[in-house]
C-alpha positions as CSV (number, residue, x, y, z in Angstrom):
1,X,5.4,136.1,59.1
2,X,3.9,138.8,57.0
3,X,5.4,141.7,58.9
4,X,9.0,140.4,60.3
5,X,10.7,142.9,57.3
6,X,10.3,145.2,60.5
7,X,10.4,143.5,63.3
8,X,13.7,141.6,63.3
9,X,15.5,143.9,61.7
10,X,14.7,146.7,64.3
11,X,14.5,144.3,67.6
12,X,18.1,142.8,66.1
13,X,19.8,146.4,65.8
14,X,18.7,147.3,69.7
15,X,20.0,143.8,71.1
16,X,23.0,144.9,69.6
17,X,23.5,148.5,69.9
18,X,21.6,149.2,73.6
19,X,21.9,145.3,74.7
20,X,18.0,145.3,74.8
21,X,16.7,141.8,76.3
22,X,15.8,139.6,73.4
23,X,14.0,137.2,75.2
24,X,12.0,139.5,77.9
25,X,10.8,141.4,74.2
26,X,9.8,138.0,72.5
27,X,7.5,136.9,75.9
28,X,6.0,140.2,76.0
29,X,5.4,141.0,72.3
30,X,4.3,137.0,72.0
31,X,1.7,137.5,74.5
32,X,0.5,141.0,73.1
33,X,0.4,139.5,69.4
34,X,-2.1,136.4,71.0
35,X,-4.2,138.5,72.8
36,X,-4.9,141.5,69.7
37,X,-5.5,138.7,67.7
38,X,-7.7,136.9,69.6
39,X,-9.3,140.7,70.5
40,X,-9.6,142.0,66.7
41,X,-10.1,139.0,64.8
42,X,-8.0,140.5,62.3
43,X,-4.0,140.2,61.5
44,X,-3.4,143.3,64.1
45,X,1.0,143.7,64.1
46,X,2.6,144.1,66.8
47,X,6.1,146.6,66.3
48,X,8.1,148.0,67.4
49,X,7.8,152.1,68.0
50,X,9.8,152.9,65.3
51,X,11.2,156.8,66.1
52,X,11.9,155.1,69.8
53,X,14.3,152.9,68.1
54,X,15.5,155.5,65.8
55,X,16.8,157.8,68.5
56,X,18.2,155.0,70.5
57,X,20.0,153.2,67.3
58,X,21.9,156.5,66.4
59,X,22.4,157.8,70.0
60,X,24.0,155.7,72.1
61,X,23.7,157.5,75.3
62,X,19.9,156.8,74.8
63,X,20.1,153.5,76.8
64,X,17.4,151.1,77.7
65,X,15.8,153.4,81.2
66,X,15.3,156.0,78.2
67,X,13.4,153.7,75.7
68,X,11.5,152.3,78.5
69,X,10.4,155.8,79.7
70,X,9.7,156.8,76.3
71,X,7.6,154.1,75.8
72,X,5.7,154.5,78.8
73,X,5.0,158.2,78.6
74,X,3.9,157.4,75.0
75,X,1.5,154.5,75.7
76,X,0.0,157.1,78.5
77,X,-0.3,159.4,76.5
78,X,-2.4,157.1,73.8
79,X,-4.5,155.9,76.8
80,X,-5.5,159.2,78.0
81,X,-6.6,159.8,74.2
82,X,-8.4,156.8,74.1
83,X,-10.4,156.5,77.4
84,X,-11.9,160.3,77.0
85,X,-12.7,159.6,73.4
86,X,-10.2,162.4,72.1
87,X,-8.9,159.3,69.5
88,X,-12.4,158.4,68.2
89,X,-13.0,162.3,67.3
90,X,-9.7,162.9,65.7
91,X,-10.4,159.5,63.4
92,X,-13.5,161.4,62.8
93,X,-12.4,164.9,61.8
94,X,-8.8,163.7,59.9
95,X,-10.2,163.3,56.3
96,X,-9.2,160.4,54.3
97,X,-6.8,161.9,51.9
98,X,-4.6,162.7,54.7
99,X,-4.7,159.6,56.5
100,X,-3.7,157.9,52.3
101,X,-0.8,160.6,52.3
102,X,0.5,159.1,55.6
103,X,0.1,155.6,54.6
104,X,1.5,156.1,51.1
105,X,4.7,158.0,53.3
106,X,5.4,154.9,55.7
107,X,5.1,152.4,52.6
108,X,7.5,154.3,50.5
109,X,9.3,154.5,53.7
110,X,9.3,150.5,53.9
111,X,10.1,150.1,50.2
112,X,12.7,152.5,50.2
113,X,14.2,150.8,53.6
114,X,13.9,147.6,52.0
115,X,15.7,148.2,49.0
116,X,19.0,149.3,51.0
117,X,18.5,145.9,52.7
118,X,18.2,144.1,49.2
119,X,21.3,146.2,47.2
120,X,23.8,146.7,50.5
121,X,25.2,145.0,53.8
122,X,23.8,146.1,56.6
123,X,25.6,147.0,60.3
124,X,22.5,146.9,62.5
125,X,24.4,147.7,65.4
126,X,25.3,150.6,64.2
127,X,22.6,151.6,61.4
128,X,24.5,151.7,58.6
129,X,25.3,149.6,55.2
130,X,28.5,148.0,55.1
131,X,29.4,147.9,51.4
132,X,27.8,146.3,48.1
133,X,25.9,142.9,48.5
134,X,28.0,140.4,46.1
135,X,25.8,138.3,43.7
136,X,26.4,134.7,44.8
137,X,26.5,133.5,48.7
138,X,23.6,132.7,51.5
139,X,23.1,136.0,51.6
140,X,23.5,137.6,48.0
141,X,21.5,139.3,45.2
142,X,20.2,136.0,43.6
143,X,18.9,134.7,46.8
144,X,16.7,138.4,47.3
145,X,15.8,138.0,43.4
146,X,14.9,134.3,44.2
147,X,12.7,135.0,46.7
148,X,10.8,138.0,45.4
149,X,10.2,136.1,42.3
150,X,8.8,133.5,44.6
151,X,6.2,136.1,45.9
152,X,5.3,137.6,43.1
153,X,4.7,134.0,41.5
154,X,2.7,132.8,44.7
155,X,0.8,136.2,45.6
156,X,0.9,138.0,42.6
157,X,-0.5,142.1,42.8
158,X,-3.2,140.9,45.7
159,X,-6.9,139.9,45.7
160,X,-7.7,141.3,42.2
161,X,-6.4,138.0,40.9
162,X,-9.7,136.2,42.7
163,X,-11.9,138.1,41.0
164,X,-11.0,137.7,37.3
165,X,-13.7,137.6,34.5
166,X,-13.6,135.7,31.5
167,X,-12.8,139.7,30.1
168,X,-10.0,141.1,28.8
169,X,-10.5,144.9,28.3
170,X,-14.1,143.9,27.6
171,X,-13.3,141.0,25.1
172,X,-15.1,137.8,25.9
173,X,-12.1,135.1,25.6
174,X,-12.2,131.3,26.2
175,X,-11.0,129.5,28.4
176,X,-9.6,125.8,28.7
177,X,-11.2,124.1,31.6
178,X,-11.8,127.6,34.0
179,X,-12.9,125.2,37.2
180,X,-9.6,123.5,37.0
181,X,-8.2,126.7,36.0
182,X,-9.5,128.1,39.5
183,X,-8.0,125.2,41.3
184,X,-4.8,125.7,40.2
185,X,-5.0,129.6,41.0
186,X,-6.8,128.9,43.9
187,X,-3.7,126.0,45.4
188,X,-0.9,128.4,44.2
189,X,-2.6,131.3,46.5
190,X,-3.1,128.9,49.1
191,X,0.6,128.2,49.6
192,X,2.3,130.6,52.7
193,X,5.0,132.5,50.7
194,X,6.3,134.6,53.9
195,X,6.4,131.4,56.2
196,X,8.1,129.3,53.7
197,X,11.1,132.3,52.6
198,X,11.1,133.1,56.3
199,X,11.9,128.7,57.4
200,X,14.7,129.3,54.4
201,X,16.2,132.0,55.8
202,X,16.1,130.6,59.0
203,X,17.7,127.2,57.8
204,X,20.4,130.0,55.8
205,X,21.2,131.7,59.3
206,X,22.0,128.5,60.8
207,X,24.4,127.0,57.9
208,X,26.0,130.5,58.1
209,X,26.4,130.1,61.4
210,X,26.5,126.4,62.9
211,X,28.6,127.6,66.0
212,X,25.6,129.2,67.1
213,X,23.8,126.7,68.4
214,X,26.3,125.9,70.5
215,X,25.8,129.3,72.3
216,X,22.0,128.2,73.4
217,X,21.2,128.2,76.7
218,X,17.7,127.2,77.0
219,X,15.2,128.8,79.4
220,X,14.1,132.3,79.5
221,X,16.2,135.3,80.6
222,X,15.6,137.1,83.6
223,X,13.1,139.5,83.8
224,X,14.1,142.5,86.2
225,X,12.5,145.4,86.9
226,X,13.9,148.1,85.0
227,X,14.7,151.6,87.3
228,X,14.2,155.0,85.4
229,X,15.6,157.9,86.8
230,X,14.5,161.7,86.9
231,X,16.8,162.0,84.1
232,X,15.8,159.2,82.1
233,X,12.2,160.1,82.1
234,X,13.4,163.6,81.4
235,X,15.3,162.2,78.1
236,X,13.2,159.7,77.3
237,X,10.4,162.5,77.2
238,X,12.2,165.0,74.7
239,X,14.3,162.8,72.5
240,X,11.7,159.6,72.3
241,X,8.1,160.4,73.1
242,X,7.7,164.4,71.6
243,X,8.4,162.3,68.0
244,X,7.0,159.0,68.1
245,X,3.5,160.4,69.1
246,X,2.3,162.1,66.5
247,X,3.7,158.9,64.8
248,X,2.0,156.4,66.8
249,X,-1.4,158.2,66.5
250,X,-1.4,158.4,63.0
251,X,0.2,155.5,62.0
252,X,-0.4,153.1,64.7
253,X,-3.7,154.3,65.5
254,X,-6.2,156.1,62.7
255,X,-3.8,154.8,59.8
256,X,-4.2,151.0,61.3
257,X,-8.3,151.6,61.8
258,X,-8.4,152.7,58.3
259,X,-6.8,150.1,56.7
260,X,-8.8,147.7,59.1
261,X,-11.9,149.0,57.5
262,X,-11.0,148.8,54.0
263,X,-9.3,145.4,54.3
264,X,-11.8,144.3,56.8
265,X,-15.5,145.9,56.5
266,X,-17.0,143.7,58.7
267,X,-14.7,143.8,61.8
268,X,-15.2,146.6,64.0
269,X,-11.9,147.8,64.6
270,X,-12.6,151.4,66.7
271,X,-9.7,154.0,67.2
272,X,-10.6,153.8,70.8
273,X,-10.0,150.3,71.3
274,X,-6.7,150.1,69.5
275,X,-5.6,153.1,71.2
276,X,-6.2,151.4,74.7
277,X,-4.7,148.7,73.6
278,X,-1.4,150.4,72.4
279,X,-1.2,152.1,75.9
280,X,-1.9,149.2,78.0
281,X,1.0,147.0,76.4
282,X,3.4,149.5,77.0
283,X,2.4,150.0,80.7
284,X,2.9,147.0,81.6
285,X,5.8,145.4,79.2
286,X,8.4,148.4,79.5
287,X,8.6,148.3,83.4
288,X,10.1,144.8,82.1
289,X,12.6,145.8,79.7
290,X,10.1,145.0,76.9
291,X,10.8,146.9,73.8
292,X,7.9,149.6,73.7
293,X,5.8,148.3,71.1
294,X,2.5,149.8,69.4
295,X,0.3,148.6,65.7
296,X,1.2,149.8,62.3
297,X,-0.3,149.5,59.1
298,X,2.5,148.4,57.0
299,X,2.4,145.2,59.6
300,X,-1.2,144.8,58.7
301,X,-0.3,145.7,55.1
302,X,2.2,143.2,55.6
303,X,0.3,140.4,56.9
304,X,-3.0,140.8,54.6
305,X,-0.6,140.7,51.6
306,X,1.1,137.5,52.4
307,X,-2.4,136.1,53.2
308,X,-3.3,136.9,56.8
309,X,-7.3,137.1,56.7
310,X,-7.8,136.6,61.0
311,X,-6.8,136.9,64.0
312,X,-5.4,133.5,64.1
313,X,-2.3,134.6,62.1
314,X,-0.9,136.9,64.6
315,X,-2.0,134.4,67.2
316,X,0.5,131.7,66.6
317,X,3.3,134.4,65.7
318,X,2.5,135.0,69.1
319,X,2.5,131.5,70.8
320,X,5.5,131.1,68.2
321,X,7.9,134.1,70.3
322,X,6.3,133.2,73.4
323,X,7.5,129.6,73.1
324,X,11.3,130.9,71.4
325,X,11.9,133.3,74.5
326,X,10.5,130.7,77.3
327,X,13.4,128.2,75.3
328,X,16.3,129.6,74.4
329,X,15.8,133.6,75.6
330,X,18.9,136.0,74.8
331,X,20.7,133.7,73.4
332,X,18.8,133.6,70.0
333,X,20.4,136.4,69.0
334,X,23.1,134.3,67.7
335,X,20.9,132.9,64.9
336,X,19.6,136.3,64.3
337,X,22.6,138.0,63.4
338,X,23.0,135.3,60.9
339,X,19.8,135.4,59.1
340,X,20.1,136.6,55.3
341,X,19.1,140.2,55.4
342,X,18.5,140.5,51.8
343,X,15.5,138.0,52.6
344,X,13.9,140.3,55.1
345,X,14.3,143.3,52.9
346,X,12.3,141.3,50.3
347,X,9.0,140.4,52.9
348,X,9.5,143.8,54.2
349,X,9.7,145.4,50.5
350,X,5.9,143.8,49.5
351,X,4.5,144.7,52.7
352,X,5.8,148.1,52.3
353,X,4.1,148.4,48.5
354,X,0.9,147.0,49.8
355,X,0.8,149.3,52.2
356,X,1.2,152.2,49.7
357,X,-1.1,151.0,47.3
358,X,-3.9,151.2,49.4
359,X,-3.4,155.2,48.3
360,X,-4.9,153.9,44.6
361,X,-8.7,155.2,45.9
362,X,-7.7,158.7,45.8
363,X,-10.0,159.5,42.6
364,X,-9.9,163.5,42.3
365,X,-7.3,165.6,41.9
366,X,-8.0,167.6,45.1
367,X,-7.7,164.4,47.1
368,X,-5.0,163.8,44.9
369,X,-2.9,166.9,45.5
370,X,-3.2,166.7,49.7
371,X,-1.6,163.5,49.4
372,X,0.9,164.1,47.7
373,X,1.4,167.3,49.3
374,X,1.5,164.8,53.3
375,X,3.7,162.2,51.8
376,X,6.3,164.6,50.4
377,X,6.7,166.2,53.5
378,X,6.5,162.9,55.6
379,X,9.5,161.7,53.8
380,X,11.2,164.5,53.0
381,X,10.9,165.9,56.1
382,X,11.2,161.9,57.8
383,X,7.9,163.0,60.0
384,X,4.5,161.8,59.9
385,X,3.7,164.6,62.0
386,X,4.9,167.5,59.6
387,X,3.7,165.6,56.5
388,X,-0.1,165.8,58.5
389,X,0.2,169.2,59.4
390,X,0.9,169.8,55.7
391,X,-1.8,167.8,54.5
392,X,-4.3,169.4,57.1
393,X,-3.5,172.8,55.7
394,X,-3.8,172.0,52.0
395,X,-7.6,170.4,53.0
396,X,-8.1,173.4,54.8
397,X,-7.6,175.7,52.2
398,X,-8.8,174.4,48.7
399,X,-12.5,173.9,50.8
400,X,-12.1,177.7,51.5
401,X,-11.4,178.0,48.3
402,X,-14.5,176.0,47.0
403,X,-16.6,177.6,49.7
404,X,-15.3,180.8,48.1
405,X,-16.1,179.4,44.4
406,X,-19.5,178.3,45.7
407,X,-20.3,181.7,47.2
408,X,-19.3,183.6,44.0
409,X,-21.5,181.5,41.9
410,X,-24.8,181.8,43.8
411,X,-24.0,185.5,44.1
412,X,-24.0,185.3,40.1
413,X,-26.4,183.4,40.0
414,X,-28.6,185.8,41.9
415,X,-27.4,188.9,39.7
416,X,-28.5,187.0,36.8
417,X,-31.6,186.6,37.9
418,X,-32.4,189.8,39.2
C-alpha cells in the first residue's frame, strides 16, 4: 500500500473531472502490478503518468481520446528507446548527481503535495483545496497527526535502525537484555504500517459515507474500445506526450533503475527492460480506456519505506485491484471520494521523503552543487526535463573547468621542472 499517496488521489481526480473508467483502470493496472512484480522481483509501482494527468485535470477539453493518445505515443516512444538500446546508453552516460537532483525534485514534489493534502480540503475534481482542514472529524488534523505518529513509531527513519551497535557516538553503552531488545525492534518493524492506516481509512470512507454501498453494482464495467481521432492524437501529442517524456525517462525509467540498484544490489533491474515494460502496458491498456500508466521512484521509495522488500508486494496490490474492478467496477468510486484525504497525504508524505533522502550520498560539493542546481530548476520550473538540462550543463562545465585546472598544473609542473 506503500505508494497509494499517488495513485488514488490522481486516478480519483480523473474519474471525476474526465469520467475516466475506474474499473477498466483497476483490471489493467492490477494485472500490470502482478506481472512487474512477478518480472522484477522487486516492489516495481505502477502510476499513473503524472504530467498526462496534470494537463487533463486542469484542461478540461483534454478528454479521455487525448490521454489515451498521449499515453500511447509516450509508451512508443519508450519502446523504441528500449528495443535499440538508446535507454541503456543514456542510463550509462547521465551521471549520478543528476539522476539524485531529479529524485531529490520529485520527493520534495511528493512532500510538498502531501502537505497541501494534510493542512487543506482538497477538490480533486477540480485540483484545487477547498479551505482549512478543521482539527477534529474522520477526516481532520488529529487523524493525519495520528497516523504519521503511527509511522514514525512503526518504521522509524528506515533500515539504519537494523543495524545499531551497542555505540553511541563511539561510547560503548549497556544494554538490558539486547536479544529481547532485538525482538521487540524486530516485531514493531514487522508490523504493515501503510496496510493497517490504509484498512482505517478505508473503514473511515465508509462511516463517512454508508449510502455508498448502496450504489454497488457488482461486476466489472464495460470495456470498449476507445476511438482517437486525427485531432486527438494531434492534442494528445503536443499537450500530453512533448512533457511527460522527458518525465517518464528520467523518472520512470533511469531514476527507477537507480533506486532499484541502491535499494536492491542484487536484482538486475536494466533500463532496457523497464523501458519495454513501460511501453508495452500502455500499448495495450490505453486502446481500453486504461489510464496510461508508467514506474516511478517515489512508488518504489514508497513501497521500500513501508517495508516492500519483493516482488510479492506489488503482486497482491495487483490481484487486490484486479479482484475490486472484476466486483464492484465504476461504482467504487463512491467509497473513494469518501476516503480521508489527510490519510493519503500522510503515506504519500514518507514515501515522498524517502524518496528524497536517497540524495544523502552526494559526498562532494561538486556533486553537491549539480543537484542542487537540477532540483531547483525541476521545481521551480515544475520540469524534470529543464531541471536535467540544467544539471547536465553544470556537470559539463565544472569537468571543463577541472580539465582546465588539470592542464594548467601539469603545464607548471613542467616549467618547474625545466
Amino acid at each position: 500500500m506503500g505508494d497509494l499517496g499517488t495513485y488514488i488521489p490522481i486516478i480519483l481526480a480523473l474519474t471525476l473531472s474526465q469520467n475516466l473508467d475506474l474499473g477498466t483502470t483497476l483490471i489493467f493496472t492490477g494485472v500490470y502490478n502482478f506481472l512487474t512484480g512477478a518480472l522484477y522481483g522487486v516492489p516495481m509501482p505502477v502510476q499513473p503518468m503524472k504530467s498526462i494527468a496534470a494537463v487533463a485535470i486542469s484542461n478540461h477539453s483534454f478528454g479521455i481520446p487525448e490521454i489515451m493518445a498521449s499515453g500511447i505515443l509516450t509508451s512508443a516512444a519508450l519502446l523504441l528507446l528500449g528495443a535499440t538500446g538508446l535507454m541503456r546508453l543514456a542510463y550509462n552516460l547521465i551521471p549520478i548527481a543528476v539522476v539524485r537532483g531529479i529524485q531529490l525534485a520529485q520527493g520534495l514534489s511528493f512532500a510538498i503535495t502531501a502537505v497541501k493534502y494534510i493542512k487543506s480540503e482538497q477538490n480533486f475534481a477540480k485540483s484545487k483545496s477547498a479551505g482549512d482542514r478543521p482539527w477534529l472529524g474522520l477526516d481532520g488534523l488529529i487523524l493525519a497527526f495520528a497516523c504519521a505518529s503511527f509511522i514514525l513509531l512503526i518504521n522509524g527513519s528506515g533500515d539504519e535502525t537494523e543495524t545499531e551497535t551497542n555505540q553511541i557516538d563511539g561510547i560503548e553503552i549497556d544494554r538490558p537484555n539486547p536479544r529481547r531488545s532485538r525482538k521487540i525492534l524486530k516485531f514493531i518493524t514487522s508490523i504493515p504500517s501503510a496496510f493497517l492506516i490504509f484498512l482505517l481509512g478505508l473503514i473511515l470512507a465508509i462511516a463517512r459515507g454508508p449510502q455508498a454501498i448502496n450504489h454497488f453494482k457488482f461486476g466489472p464495467s464495460k470495456i470498449n474500445v476507445i476511438k482517437i481521432s486525427k485531432h486527438s492524437w494531434k492534442e494528445g501529442f503536443i499537450k500530453g506526450t512533448i512533457p511527460q517524456l522527458p518525465l517518464s525517462i528520467l523518472n520512470s525509467v533511469i531514476a527507477v533503475c537507480k533506486l532499484s540498484t541502491d535499494l536492491f544490489p542484487e536484482k538486475d533491474v536494466s533500463a532496457t527492460s523497464v523501458s519495454i515494460t513501460v511501453g508495452l502496458m500502455n500499448l495495450i491498456g490505453c486502446w481500453f480506456g486504461a489510464m496510461p500508466c508508467c514506474h516511478g521512484a517515489g512508488g518504489l521509495a514508497g513501497q521500500y519505506k513501508f517495508g516492500g522488500r519483493s516482488g510479492g508486494c506489488v503482486a497482491m496490490l495487483g490481484v487486490a485491484k484486479l479482484v475490486l474492478g472484476l466486483a464492484l467496477g465504476g461504482s467504487l468510486v463512491k467509497v473513494l471520494v469518501q476516503f480521508p484525504v489527510g490519510v493519503l497525504g500522510v503515506l504519500l508524505l514518507f514515501a515522498g521523503i524517502e524518496l528524497a533522502m536517497c540524495a544523502r550520498d552526494m559526498s562532494t560539493k561538486t556533486e553537491a552543487l549539480v543537484m542542487l542546481v537540477c532540483t531547483a530548476v525541476s521545481l521551480v520550473g515544475s520540469s524534470a526535463a529543464l531541471g536535467f538540462l540544467c544539471g547536465m550543463v553544470v556537470h559539463l562545465l565544472l569537468r571543463v573547468r577541472k580539465a582546465g585546472e588539470v592542464k594548467s598544473c601539469s603545464e607548471f609542473w613542467l616549467d618547474t621542472k625545466v
